[in-house]
N, CA, C and O atoms as a GROMACS GRO file, in nm:
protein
  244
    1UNK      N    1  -5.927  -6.085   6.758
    1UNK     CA    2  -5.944  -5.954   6.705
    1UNK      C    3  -5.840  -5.933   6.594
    1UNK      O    4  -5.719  -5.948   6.610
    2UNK      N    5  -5.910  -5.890   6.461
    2UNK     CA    6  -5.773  -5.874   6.365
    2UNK      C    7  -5.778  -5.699   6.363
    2UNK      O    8  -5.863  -5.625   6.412
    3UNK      N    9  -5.687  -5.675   6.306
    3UNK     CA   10  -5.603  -5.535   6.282
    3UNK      C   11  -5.534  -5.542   6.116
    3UNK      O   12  -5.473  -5.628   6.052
    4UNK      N   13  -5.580  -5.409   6.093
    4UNK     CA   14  -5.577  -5.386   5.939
    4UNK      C   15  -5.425  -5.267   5.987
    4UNK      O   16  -5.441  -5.156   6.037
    5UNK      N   17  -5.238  -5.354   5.940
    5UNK     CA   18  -5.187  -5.254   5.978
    5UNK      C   19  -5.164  -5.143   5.849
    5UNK      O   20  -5.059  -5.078   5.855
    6UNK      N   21  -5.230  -5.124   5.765
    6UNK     CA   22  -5.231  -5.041   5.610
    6UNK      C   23  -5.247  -4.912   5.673
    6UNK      O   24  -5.134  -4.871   5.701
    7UNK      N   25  -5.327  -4.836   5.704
    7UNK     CA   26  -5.313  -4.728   5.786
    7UNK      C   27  -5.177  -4.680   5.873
    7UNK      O   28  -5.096  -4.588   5.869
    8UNK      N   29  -5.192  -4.758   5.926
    8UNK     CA   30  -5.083  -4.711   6.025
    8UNK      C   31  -4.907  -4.700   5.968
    8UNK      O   32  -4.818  -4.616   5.987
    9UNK      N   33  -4.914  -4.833   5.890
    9UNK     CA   34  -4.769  -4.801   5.792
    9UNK      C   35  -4.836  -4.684   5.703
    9UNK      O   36  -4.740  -4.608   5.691
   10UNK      N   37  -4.950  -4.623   5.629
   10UNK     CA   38  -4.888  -4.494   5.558
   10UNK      C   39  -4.866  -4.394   5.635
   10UNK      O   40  -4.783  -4.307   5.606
   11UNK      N   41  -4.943  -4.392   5.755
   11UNK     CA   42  -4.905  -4.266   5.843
   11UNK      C   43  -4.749  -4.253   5.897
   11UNK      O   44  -4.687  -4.155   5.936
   12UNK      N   45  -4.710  -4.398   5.883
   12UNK     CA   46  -4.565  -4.368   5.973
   12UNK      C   47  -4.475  -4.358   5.845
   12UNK      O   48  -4.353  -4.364   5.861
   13UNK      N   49  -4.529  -4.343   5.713
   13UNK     CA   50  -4.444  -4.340   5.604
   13UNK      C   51  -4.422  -4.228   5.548
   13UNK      O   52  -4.330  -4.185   5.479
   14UNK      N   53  -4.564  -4.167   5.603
   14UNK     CA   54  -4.616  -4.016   5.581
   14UNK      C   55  -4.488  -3.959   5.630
   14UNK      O   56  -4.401  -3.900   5.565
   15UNK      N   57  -4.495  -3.990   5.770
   15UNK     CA   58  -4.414  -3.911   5.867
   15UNK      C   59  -4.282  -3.926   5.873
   15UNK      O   60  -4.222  -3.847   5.946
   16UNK      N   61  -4.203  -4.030   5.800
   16UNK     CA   62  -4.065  -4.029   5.792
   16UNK      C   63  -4.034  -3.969   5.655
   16UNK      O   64  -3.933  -3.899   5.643
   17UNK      N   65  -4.132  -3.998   5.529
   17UNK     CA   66  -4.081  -3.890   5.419
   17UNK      C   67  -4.075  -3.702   5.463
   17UNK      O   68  -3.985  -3.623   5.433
   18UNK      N   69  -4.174  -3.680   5.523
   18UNK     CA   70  -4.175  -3.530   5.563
   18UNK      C   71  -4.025  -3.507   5.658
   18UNK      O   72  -3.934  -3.431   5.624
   19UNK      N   73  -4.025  -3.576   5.759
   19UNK     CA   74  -3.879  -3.560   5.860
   19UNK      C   75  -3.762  -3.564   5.772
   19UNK      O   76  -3.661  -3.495   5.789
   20UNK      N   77  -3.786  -3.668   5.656
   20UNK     CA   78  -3.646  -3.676   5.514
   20UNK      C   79  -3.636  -3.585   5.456
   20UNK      O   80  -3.526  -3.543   5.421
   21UNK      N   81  -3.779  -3.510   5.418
   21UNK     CA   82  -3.770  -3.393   5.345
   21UNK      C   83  -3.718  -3.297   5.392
   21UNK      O   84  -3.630  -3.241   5.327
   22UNK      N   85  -3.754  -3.250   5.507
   22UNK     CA   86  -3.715  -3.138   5.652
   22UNK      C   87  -3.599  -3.126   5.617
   22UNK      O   88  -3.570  -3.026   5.552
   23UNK      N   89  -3.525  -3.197   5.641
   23UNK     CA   90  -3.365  -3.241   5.661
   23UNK      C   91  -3.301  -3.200   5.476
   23UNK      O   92  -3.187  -3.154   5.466
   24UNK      N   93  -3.361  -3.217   5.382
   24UNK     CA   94  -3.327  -3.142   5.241
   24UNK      C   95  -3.356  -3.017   5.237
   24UNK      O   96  -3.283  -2.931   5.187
   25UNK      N   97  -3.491  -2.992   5.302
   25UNK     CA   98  -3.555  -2.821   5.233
   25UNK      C   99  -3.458  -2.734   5.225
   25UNK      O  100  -3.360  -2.740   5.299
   26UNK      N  101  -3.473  -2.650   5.142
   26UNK     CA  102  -3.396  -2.546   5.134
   26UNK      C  103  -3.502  -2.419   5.076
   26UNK      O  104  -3.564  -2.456   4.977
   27UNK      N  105  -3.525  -2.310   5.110
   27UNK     CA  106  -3.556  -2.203   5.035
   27UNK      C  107  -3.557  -2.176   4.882
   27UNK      O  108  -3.450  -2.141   4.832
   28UNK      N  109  -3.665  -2.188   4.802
   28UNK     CA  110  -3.701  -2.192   4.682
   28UNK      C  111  -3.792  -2.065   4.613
   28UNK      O  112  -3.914  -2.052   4.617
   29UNK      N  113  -3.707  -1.988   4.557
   29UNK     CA  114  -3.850  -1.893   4.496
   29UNK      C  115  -3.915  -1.930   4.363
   29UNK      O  116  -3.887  -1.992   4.261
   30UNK      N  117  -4.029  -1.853   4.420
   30UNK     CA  118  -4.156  -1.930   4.304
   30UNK      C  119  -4.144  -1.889   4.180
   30UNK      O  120  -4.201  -1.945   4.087
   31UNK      N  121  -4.074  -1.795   4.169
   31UNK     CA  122  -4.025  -1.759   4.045
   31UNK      C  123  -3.896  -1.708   4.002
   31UNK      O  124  -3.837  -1.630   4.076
   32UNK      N  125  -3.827  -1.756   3.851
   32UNK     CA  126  -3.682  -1.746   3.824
   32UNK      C  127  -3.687  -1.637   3.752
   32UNK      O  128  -3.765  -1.596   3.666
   33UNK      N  129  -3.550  -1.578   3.821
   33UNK     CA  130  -3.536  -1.374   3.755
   33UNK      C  131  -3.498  -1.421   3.639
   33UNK      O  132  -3.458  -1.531   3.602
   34UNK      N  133  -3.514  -1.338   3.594
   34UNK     CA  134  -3.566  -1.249   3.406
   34UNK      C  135  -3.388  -1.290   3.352
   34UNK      O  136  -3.291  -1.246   3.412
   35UNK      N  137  -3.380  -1.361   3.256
   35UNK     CA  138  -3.302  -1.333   3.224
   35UNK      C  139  -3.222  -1.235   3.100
   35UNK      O  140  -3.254  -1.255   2.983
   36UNK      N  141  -3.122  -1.136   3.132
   36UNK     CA  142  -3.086  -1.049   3.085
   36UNK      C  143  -3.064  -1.059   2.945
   36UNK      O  144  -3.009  -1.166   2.918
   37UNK      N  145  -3.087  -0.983   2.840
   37UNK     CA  146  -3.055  -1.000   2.713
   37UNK      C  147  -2.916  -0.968   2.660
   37UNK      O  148  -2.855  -0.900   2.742
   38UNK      N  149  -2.843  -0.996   2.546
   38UNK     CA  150  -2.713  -0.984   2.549
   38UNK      C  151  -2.663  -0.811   2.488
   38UNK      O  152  -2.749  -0.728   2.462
   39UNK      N  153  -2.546  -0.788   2.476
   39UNK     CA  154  -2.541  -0.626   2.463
   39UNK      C  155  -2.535  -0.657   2.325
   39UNK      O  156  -2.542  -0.775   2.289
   40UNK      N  157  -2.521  -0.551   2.231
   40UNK     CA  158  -2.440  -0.532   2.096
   40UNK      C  159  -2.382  -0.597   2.084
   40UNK      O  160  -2.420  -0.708   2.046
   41UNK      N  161  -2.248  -0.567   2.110
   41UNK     CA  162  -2.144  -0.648   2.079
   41UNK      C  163  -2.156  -0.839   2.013
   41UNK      O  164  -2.133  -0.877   1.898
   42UNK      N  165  -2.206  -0.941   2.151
   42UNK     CA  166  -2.273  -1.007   2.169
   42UNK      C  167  -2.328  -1.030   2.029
   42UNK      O  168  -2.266  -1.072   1.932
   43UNK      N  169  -2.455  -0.994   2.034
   43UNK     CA  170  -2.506  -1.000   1.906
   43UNK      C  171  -2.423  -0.998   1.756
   43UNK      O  172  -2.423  -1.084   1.669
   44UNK      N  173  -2.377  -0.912   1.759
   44UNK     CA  174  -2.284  -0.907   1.676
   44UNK      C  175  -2.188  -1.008   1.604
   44UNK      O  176  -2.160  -1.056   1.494
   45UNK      N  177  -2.164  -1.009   1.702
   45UNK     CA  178  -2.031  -1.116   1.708
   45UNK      C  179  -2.082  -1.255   1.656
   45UNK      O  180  -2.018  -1.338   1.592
   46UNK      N  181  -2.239  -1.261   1.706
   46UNK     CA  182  -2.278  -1.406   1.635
   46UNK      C  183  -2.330  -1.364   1.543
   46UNK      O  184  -2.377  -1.469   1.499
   47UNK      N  185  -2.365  -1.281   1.468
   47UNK     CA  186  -2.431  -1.218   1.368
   47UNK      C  187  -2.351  -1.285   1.229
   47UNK      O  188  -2.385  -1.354   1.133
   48UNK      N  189  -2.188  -1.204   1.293
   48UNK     CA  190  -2.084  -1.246   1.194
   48UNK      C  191  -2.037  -1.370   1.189
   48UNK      O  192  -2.005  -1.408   1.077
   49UNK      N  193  -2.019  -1.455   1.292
   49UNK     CA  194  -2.040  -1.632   1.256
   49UNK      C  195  -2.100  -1.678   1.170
   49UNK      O  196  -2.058  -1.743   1.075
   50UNK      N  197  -2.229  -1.641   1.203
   50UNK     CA  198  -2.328  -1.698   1.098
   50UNK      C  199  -2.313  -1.663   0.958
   50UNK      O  200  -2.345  -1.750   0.876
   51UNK      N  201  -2.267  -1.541   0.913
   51UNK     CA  202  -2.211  -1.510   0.805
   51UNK      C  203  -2.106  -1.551   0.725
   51UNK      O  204  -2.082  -1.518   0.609
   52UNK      N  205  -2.024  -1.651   0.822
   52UNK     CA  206  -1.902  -1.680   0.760
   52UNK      C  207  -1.923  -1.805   0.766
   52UNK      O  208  -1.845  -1.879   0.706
   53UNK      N  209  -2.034  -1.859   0.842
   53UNK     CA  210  -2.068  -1.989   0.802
   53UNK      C  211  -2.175  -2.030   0.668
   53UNK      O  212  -2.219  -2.142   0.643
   54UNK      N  213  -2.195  -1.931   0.610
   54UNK     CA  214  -2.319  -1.932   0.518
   54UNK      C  215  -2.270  -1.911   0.388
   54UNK      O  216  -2.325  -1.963   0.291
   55UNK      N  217  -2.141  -1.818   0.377
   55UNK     CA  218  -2.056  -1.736   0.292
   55UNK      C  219  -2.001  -1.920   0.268
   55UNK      O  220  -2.027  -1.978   0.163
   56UNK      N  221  -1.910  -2.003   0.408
   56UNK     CA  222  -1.809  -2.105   0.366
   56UNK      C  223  -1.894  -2.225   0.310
   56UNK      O  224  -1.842  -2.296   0.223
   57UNK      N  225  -2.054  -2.259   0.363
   57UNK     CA  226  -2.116  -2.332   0.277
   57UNK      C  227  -2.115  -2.303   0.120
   57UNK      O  228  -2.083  -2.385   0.033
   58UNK      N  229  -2.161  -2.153   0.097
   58UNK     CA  230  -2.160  -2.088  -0.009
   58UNK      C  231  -2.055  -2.142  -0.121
   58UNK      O  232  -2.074  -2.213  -0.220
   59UNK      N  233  -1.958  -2.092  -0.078
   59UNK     CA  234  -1.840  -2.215  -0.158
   59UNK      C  235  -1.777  -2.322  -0.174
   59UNK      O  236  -1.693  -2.357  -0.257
   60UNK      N  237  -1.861  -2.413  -0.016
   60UNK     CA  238  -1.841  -2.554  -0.040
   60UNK      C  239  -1.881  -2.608  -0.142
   60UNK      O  240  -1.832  -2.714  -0.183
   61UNK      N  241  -1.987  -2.538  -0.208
   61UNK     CA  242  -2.092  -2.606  -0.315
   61UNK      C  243  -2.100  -2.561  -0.428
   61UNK      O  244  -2.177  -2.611  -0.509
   0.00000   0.00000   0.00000
């Protein structure tokens, strides 16, 4: 009598990745909160970077 063991190793492969996984899970939400936009200031502040980087090209050249 032969025996095909292909079945039976994915089921027991099945069943030790899920028990591996078990042992990682952690609580995951399905969706990531909103992220907040920056104040004034913020803005600002890179507003004027960019200005003084545009101004110092300006007279590199």
């Amino acid at each position: 009598m032969r025996t095909t063991l292909g079945p039976a190793r994915k089921l027991h492969l099945d069943r030790a990745a899920r028990t591996a996984g078990e042992a990682f899970a952690f609580d995951e939400p399905d969706t990531t909160p909103a992220v907040k936009s920056g104040t004034f200031g913020s803005s600002l502040l890179w507003l004027s970077i960019a200005a003084v980087a545009i101004l110092g090209l300006g007279f590199a050249f």
